[in-house]
N, C-alpha and C positions, 0 to 999 in steps of 0.2 A: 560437439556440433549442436546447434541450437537455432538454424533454421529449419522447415519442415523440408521433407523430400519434395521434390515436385514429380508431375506428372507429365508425360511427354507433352512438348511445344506442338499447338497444332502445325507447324512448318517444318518439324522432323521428320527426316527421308526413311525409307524402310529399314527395321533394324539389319545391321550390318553382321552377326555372329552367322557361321555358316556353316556346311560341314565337308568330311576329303572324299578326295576320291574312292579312299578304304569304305565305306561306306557303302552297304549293298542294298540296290535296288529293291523295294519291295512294291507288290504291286500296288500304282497311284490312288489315290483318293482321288482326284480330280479328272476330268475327262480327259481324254489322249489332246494334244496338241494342234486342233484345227478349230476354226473358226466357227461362234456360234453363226446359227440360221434366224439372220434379222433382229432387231434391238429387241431387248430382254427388258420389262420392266424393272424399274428401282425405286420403289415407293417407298417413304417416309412412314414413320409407324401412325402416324394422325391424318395421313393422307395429303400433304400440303407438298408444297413446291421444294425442291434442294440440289443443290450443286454437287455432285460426287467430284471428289479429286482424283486422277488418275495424270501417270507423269510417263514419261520418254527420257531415256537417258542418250544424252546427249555427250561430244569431246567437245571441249572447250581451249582456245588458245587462249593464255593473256601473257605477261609480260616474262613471269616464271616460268610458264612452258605449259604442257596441253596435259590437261584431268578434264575425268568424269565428270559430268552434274547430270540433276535432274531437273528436267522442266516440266509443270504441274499445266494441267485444263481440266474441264470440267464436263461432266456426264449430267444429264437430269434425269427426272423420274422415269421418265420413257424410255431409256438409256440409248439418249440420241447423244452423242458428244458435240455441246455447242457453244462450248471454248474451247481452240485447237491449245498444245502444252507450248503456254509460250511464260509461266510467272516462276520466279525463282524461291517464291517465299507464297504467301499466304494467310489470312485471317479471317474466323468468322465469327460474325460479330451477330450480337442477339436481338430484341426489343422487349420490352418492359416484362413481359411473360416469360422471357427464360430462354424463348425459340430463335434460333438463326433467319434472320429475316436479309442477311447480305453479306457480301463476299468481299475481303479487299485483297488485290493481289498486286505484287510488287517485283521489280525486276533492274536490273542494274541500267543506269543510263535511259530511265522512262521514270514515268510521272507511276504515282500508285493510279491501279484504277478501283474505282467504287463499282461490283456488279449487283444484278439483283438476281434473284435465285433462275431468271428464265435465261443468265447469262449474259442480259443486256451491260455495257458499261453506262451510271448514270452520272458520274461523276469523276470530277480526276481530281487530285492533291496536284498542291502545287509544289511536291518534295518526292522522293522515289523512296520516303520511309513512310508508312502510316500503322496507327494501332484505331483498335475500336474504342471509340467513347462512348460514353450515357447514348442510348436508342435513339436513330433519329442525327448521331454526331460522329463524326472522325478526326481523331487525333493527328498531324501531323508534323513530319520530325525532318531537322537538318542540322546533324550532327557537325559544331565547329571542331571536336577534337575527342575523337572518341575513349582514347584512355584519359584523357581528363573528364571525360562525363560530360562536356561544354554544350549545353542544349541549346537550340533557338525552334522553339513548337510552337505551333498553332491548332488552331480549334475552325472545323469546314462542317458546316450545316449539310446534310448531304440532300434533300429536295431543294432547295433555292442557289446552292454551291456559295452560297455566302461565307463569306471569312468571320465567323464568332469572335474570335482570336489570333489579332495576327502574329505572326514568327518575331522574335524579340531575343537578341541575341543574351543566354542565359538564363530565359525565360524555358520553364520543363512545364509540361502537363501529364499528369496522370487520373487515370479513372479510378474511382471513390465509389460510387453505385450508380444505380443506373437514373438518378439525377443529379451527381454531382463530380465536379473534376476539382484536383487539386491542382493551384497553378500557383509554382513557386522561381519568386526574380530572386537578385540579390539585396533588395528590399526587404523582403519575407515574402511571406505564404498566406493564400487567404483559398477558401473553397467557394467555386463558381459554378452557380448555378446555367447553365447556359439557355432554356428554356424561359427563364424569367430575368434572365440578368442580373442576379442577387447574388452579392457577397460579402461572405462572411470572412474577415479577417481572424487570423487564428496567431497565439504568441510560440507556437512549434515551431519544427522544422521536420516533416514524414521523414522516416529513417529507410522505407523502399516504396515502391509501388503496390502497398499491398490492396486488398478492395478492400470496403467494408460488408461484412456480413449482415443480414439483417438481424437483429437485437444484440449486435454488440457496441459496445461505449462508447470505442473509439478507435482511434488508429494509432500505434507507434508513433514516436515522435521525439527530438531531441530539443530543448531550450534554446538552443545555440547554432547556428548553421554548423555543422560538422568539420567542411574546410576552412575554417575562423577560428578554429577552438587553442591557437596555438602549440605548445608543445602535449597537450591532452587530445591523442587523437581519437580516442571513444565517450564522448562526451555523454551523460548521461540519461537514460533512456524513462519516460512516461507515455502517456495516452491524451492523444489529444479527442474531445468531443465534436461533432459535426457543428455544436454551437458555439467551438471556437475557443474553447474554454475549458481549463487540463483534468480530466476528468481521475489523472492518476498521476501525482507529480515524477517528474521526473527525477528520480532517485534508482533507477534499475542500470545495473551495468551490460542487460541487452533485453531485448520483448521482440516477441513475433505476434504478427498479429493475430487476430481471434478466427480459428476455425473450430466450426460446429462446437460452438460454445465457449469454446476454452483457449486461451493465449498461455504461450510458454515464456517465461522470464527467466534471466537470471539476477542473482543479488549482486551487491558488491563483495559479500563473502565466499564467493564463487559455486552455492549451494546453487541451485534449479527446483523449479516448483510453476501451478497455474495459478493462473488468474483465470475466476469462472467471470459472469459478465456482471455479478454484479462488485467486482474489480476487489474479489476477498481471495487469499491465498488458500487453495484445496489441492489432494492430491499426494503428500506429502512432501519432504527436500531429498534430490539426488544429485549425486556428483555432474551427472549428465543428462540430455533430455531431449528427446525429438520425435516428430511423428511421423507414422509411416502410412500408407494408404495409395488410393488409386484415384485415376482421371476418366468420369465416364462421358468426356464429350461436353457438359456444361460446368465443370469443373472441378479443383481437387477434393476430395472428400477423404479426412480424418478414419483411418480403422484403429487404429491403435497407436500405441506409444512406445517407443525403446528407450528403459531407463538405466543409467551407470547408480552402480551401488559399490560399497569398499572394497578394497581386494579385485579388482577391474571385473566384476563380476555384475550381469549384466539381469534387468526384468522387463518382464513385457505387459504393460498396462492394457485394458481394456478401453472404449471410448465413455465407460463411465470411470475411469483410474482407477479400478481396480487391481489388482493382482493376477491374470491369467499365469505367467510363471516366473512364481519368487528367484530364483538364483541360476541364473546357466553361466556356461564359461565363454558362451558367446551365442548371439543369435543373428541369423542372415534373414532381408525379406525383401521376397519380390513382388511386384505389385502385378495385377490382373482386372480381370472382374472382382475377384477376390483377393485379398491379400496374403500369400501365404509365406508363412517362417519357418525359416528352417533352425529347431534348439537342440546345442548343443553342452550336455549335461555335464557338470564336473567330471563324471567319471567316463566321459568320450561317447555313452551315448548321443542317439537323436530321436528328436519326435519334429514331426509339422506338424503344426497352431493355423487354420484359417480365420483370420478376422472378417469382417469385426464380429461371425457367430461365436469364436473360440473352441470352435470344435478340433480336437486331438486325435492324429491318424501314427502310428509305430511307423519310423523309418525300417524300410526292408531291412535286413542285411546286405553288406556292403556296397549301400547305397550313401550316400553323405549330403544331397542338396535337395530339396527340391525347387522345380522350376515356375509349376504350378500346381494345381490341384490334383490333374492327372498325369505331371510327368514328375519322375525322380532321376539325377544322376550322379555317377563315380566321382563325382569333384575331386582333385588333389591339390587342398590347399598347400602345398610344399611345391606344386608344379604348376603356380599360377592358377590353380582351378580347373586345370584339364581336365577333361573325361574321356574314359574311353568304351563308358555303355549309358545307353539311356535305358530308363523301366515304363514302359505304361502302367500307371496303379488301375485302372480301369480293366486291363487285357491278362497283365501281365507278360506282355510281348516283351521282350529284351534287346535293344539294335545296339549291336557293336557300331560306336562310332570313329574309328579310327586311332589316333594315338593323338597328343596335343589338343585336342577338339574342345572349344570353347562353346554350350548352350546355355541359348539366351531363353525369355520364357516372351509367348506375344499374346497377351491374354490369357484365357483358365483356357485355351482349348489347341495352341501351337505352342511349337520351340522350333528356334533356328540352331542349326551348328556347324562352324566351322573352326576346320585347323587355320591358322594365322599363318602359319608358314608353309601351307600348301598351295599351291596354284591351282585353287578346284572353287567349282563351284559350290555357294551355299546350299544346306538341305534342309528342308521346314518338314519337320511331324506333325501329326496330326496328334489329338488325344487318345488314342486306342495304340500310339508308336507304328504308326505306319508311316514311312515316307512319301509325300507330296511330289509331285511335278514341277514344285515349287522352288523359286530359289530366292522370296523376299515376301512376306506378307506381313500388311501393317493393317492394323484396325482402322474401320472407318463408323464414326457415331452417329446416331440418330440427331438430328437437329429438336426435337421437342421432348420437353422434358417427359419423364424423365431420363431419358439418354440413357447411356449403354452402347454396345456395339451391336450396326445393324448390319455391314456388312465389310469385307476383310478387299483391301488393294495387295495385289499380287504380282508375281514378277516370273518367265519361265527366258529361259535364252533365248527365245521367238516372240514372246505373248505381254504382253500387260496389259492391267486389266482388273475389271470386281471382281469377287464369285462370295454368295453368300457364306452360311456358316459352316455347311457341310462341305465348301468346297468346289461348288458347282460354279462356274462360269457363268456371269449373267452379262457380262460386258468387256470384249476383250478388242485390244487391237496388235497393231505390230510394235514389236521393240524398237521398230528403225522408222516409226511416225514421223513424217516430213512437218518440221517447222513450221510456225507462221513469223512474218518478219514481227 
């Protein structure tokens, strides 16, 4: 594998792992089940304006027959809710500084709309798919064939609603940084400036939508359009410059693009190795190669690196490629605030590794995973990964969670667990291994850098809603919020 991991899509719904019935009540973290007393502040850590997300689940009919979804609206600082949950998807999008300055929200059989953070709609696409462009622009999409990839995109100014760019059938845009899009026909590819109207013609072809970071060289890129290449369908991979011009010829039989510093390649000899940015091979060569890390809300950020060595034996690089630990017979990680790994030593020990400080904690006994920083569990990798006890490393509390029971980790400070083949509902712990009142909580980030999580979206069979870190309720409504059309 030789893409990076990624970090949750801001449009993913609460995680789904949950826990049974078997599972015994401990007394909640969170308040009992009624309604707070009047809107709860929800201020942004720099004190500016912001959308909270909170959703309603909703049945839906279509042609297949009737599921679940969720439908997302929006809370503001004052935690006055003033978007009722009527968007199916979701995007926020930044300005030049980093900070979320707007909201696009998207929904089947409707236009996207553009909000701004006091919830007003300022703008609408003329497509019901939109992504964020350069500050200031909105990308969007009208998919002619979605497993052929068959684009027809445009580029909407969002104060004037002017069309930049209009929809062109095979015509794709993606965002490059926050003043430049790549916009490629079947002509070729050239990067447009949309603020000045300057473009730069390039002899590539971008091999994904990656951004570019600031001081790296360039972008991925392949010589040849990819579906053109005849019976070569990996045609070969370099880096294009923003000036248009191959900053690293294309000679790689793959490249990711540059995070916090470094791009992963591989050769034609099927070795693995980086490119730092000034496009020279560091790091040494491994059989395999990808990075692992976390998403704080403005984006993925690199902890470390899991690298293949001979004999399927695996090391875990530091973000300077160092060595944190030469040889295990396999290592797991899960991402958080923190990244943490679970190594597992020739001789069937375990330790967890937090990146990217590399600090080293002893796995209890008979403990085998951890989830984050403060939970460990029985994993049975022979039975899918089931568990059937969680540990607090903080309490040392112990909760039997059932038999089958699959935990997930939701930042350094919850896990979710559920049996898959029980009809029960999910159970969220806290980090001391107390059970919650909870049966879904998903992180919600700070809009100004540097992000993080400022407050967690939650779920109870009555309630949904915020509550900050500890738990606490600041913003809840009913399960069964009445739609807007």
């Amino acid at each position: 594998m030789l893409s990076a991991c990624t970090g949750p899509a801001a449009t993913s719904p609460a995680p789904s792992a949950s826990a049974t019935a078997s599972v015994p009540t401990a007394a909640p973290t969170t308040p009992s089940a009624t309604p707070t007393t009047g809107p709860q502040p929800l201020p942004a850590a720099d004190g500016g304006p912001m959308l909270w997300r909170v959703g309603t689940t909703v049945s839906v009919q279509d042609r297949w027959g009737r599921f679940e979804a969720t439908r997302y609206g929006f809370v503001d600082v004052t935690g006055k809710l003033v978007v009722r949950p009527r968007y199916e998807g979701f995007d926020y999008c930044r300005d030049s500084s980093g900070r979320v300055d707007h909201v696009i929200g998207t929904a089947t059989a409707r236009k996207a709309d553009i909000l701004d953070l006091t919830g007003r709609v300022v703008a609408r696409t003329p497509t019901t798919s939109a992504d964020c462009g350069p500050p200031g622009f909105v990308i969007f999409r009208r998919w002619s064939g979605g497993e052929l990839g068959i684009h027809r995109d445009g580029l909407l100014e969002i104060a004037t609603g002017r069309i930049v760019v209009p929809m062109v059938k095979g015509r794709h845009i993606a965002l490059v940084n926050e003043a430049t899009v790549n916009i490629s026909e079947a002509g070729g590819e050239y990067f447009l400036n949309p603020e000045t109207g300057a473009r730069t013609p390039h002899a590539g072809w971008l091999t994904s939508d990656t951004t570019l970071e600031p001081g790296a060289p360039g972008l991925p890129a392949t010589a040849t359009r990819p579906d053109t290449e005849g019976d070569d369908e990996y045609p070969k991979v370099g880096f294009v410059s923003l000036a248009g011009t191959w900053a690293y010829p294309a000679t790689l039989a793959e490249a990711d693009g540059f995070e916090d510093g470094h791009a992963i390649i591989r050769r034609e000899d099927d070795t693995s190795t980086f490119l730092d940015t000034r496009l020279k091979t560091v790091g040494g060569d491994w059989t395999d190669l990808w990075s692992v890390g976390r998403y704080d809300g403005l984006g993925w950020h690199v902890a470390g690196y899991q690298a293949g060595v001979a004999d399927d034996d695996q090391t875990l690089l530091g973000t300077d490629l160092k060595a944190l630990v030469r040889s295990a017979s396999a290592i797991d990680c899960a991402s958080g605030d923190d990244v943490v790994c679970t190594v597992t030593a020739a001789d069937g020990t375990r330790s967890i590794h937090l990146l990217p400080e590399g600090t080293t904690i002893a796995m209890p006994a008979g403990y085998t995973k951890a989830l984050n920083a403060s939970l460990v569990v029985d994993a049975d990798e022979a039975n899918d990964g089931a568990a059937g006890r969680l540990l607090s490393l903080q309490t040392g509390t112990v909760v039997p969670v059932g038999t089958r029971t699959a935990c997930e980790p939701v930042d350094s400070a919850w896990a979710v667990c559920q049996n898959p083949d029980a009809d029960s509902a999910p159970a969220v712990f806290d980090a001391s291994g107390r059970r919650t009142a909870f049966t879904a909580i998903d992180p919600l980030y700070d809009p100004s850098p540097p992000g993080g999580v400022r407050y967690y979206r939650v779920s109870t069979p009555r309630y949904q809603g915020i509550v900050d870190t500890s738990g606490t309720w600041l913003y809840r409504q009913s399960a069964f919020t009445q739609l807007e059309d």
